[in-house]
MMTF fields as JSON, N, C-alpha, C and O atoms, coordinates in Angstrom:
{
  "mmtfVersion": "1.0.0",
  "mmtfProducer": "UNKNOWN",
  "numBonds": 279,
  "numAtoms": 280,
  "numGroups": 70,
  "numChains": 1,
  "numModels": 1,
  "chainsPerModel": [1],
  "groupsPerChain": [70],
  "chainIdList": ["A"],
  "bondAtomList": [4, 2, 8, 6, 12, 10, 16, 14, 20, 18, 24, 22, 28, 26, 32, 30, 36, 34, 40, 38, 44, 42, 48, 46, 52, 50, 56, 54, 60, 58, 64, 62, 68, 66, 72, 70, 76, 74, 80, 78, 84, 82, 88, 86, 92, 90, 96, 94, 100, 98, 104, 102, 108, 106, 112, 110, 116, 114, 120, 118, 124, 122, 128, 126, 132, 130, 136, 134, 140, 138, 144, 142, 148, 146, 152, 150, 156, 154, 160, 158, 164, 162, 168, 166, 172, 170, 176, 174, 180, 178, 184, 182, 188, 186, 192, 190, 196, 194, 200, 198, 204, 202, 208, 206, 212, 210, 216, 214, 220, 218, 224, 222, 228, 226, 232, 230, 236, 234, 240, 238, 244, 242, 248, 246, 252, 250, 256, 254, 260, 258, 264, 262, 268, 266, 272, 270, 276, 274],
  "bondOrderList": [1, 1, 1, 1, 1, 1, 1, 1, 1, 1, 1, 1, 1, 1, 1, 1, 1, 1, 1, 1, 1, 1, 1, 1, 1, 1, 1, 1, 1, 1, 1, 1, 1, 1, 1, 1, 1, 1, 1, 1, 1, 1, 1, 1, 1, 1, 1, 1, 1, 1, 1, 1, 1, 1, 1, 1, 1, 1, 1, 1, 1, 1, 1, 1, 1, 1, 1, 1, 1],
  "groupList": [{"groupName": "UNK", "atomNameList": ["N", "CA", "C", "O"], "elementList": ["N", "C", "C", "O"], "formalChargeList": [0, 0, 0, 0], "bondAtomList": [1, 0, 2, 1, 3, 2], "bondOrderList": [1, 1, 2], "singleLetterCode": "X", "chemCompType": "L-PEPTIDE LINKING"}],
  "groupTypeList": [0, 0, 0, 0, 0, 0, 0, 0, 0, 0, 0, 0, 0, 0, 0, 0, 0, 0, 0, 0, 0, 0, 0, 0, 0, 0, 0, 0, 0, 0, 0, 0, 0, 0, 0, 0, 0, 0, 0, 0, 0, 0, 0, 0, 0, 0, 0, 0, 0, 0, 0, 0, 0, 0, 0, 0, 0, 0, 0, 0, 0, 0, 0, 0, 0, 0, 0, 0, 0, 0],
  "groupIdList": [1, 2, 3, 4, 5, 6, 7, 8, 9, 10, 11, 12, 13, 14, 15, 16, 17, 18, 19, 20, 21, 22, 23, 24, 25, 26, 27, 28, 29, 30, 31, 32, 33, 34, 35, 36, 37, 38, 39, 40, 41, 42, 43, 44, 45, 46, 47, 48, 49, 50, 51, 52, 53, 54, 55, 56, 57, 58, 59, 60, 61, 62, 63, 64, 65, 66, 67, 68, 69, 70],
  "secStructList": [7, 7, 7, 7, 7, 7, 6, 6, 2, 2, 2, 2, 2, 2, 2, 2, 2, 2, 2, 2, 2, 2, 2, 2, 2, 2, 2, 2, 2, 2, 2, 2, 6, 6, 1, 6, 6, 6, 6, 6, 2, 2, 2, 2, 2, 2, 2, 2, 2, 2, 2, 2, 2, 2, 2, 2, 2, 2, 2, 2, 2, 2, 2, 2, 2, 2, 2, 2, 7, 7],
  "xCoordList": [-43.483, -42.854, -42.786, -43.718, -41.865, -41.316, -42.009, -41.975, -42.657, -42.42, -41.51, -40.522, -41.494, -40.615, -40.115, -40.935, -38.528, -38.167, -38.717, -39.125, -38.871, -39.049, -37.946, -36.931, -37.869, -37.249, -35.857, -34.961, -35.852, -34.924, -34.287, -33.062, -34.746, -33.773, -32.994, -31.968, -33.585, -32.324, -31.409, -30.222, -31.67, -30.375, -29.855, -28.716, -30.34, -29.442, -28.415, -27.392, -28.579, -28.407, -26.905, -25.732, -27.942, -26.566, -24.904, -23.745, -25.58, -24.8, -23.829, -22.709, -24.461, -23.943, -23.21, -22.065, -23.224, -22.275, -20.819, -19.634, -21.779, -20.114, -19.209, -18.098, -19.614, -19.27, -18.232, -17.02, -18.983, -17.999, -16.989, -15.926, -17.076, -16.075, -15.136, -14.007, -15.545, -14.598, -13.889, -12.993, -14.104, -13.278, -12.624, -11.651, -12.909, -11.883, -10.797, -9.649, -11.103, -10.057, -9.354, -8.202, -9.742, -8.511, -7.583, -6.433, -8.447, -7.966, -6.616, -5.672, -7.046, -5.93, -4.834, -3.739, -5.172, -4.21, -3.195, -1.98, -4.382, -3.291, -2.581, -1.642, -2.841, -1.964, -0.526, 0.538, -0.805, 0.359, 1.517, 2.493, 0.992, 1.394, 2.247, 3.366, 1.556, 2.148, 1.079, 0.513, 1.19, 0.399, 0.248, -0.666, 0.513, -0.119, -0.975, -1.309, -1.229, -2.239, -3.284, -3.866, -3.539, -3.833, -5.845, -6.708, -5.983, -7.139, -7.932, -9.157, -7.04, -7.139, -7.864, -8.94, -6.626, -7.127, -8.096, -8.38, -8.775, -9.872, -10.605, -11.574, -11.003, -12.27, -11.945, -12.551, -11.144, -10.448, -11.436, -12.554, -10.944, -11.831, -12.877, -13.551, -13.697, -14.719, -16.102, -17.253, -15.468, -16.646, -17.396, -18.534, -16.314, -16.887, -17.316, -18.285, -16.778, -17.766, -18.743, -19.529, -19.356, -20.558, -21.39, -22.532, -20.846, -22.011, -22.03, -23.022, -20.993, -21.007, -22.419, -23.345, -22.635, -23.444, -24.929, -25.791, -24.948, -25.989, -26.468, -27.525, -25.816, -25.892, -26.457, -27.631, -25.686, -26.274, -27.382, -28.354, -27.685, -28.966, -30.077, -30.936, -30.079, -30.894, -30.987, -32.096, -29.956, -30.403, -31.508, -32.655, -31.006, -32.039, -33.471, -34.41, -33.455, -34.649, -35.645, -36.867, -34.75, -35.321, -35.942, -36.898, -35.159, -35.683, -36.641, -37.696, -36.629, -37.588, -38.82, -39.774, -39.007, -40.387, -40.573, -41.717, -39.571, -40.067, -40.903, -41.654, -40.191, -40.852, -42.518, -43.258, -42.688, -43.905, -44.619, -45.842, -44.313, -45.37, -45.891, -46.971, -45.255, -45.504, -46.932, -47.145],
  "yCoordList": [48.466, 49.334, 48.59, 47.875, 48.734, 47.801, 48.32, 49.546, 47.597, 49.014, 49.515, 49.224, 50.489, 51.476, 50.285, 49.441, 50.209, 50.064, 50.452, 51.61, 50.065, 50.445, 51.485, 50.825, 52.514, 53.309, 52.868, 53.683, 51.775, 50.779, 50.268, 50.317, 49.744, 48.776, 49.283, 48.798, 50.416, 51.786, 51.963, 51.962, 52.141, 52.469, 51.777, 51.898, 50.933, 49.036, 49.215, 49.637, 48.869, 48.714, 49.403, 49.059, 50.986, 51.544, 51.575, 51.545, 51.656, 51.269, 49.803, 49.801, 48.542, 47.691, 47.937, 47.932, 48.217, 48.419, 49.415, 49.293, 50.52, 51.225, 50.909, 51.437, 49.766, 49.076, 48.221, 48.168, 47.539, 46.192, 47.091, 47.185, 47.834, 48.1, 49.192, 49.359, 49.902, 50.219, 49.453, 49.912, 48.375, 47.524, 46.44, 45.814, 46.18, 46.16, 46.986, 46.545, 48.248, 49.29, 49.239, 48.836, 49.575, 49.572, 47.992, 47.755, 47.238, 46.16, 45.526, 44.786, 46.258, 46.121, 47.508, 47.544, 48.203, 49.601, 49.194, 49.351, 48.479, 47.917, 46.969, 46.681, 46.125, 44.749, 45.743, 45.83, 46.372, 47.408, 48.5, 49.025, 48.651, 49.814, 48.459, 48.014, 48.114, 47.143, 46.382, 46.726, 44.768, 43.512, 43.261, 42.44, 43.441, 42.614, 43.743, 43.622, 44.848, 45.485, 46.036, 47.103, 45.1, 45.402, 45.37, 46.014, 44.357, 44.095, 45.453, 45.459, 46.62, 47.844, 48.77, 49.365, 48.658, 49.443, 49.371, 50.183, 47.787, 48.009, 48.172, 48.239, 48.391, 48.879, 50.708, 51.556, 50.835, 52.564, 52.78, 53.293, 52.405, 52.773, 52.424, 53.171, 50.894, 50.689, 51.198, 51.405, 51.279, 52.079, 53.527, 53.82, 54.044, 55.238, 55.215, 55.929, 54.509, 54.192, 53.894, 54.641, 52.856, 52.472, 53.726, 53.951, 54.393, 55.47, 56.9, 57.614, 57.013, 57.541, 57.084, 57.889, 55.719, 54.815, 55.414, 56.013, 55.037, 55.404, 56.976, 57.165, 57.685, 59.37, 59.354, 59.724, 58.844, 58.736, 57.928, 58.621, 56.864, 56.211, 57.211, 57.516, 57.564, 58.783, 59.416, 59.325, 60.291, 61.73, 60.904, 61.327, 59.688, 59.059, 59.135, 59.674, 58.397, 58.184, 59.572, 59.719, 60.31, 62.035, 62.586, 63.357, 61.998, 62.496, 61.886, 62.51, 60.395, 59.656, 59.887, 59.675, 60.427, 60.635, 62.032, 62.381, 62.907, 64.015, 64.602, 65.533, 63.356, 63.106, 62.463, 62.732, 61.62, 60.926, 62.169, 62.152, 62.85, 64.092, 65.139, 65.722, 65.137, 66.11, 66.174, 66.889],
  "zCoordList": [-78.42, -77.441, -76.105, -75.737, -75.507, -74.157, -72.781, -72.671, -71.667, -70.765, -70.623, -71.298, -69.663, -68.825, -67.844, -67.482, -67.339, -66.361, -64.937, -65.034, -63.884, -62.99, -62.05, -61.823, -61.607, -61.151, -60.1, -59.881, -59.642, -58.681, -59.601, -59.489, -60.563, -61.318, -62.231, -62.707, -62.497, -63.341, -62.116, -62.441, -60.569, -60.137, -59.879, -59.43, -60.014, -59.657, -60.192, -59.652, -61.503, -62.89, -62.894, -63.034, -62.574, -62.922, -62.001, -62.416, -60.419, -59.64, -59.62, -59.11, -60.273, -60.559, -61.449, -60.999, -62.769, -63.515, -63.465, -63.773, -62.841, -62.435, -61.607, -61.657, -60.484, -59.144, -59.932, -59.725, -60.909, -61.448, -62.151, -61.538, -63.392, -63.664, -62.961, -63.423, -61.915, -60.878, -60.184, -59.475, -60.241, -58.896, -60.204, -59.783, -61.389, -62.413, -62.624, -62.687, -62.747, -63.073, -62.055, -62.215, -60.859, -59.242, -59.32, -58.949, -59.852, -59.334, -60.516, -60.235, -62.106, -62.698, -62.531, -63.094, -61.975, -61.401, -60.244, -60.132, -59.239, -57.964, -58.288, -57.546, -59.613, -59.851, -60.468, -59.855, -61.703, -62.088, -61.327, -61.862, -59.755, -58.946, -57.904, -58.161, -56.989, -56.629, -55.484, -54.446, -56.582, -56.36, -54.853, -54.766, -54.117, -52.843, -51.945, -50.766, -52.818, -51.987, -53.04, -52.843, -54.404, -55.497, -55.215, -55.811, -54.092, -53.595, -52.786, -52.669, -52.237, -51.641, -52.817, -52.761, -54.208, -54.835, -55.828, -56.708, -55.437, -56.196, -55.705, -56.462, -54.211, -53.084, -53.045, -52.389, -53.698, -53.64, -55.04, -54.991, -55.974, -57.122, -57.291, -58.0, -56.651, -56.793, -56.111, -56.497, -55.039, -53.819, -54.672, -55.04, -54.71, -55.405, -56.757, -57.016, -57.738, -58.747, -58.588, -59.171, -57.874, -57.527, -56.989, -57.392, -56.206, -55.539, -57.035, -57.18, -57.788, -59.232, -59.484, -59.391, -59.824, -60.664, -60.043, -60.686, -58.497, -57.971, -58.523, -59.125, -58.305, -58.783, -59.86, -59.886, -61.31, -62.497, -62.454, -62.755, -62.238, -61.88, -61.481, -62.309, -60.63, -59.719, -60.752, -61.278, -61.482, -62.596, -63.668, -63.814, -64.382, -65.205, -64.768, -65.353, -63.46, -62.97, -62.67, -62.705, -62.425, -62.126, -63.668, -63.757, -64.885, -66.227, -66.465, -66.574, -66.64, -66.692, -66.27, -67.019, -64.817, -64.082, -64.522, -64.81, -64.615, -64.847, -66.609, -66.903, -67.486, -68.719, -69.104, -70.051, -68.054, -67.903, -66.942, -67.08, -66.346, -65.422, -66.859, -66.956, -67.424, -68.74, -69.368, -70.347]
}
């Protein structure tokens, strides 16, 4: 059995991952809509994915501790 993650690195984690593929998705959306402001729309979709990520991160981390208080 592995430890437990530490509570930061779940929201890292998760914030990183939704960050990257948010600012993928904007960034192949703004290339499709129109290319020279394609760099806009991946800080449009990515910003807020990332703080998504953070949110879900946080709820994990809230189950997690609240599973180990048990």
């Amino acid at each position: 059995m592995t430890a437990p993650s530490p509570p930061s690195v779940v929201v890292t984690r998760a914030a990183l991952l939704a960050g990257v593929l948010g600012f993928v998705v904007g960034l192949g959306y703004g290339l499709t809509v129109y290319a020279p402001t394609a760099w806009a729309a991946a800080f449009e979709v990515g910003i807020p994915a990332a703080a998504l990520g953070v949110a879900i991160g946080f709820g994990v981390v809230g189950v997690q501790v609240a599973r180990r208080r048990r």
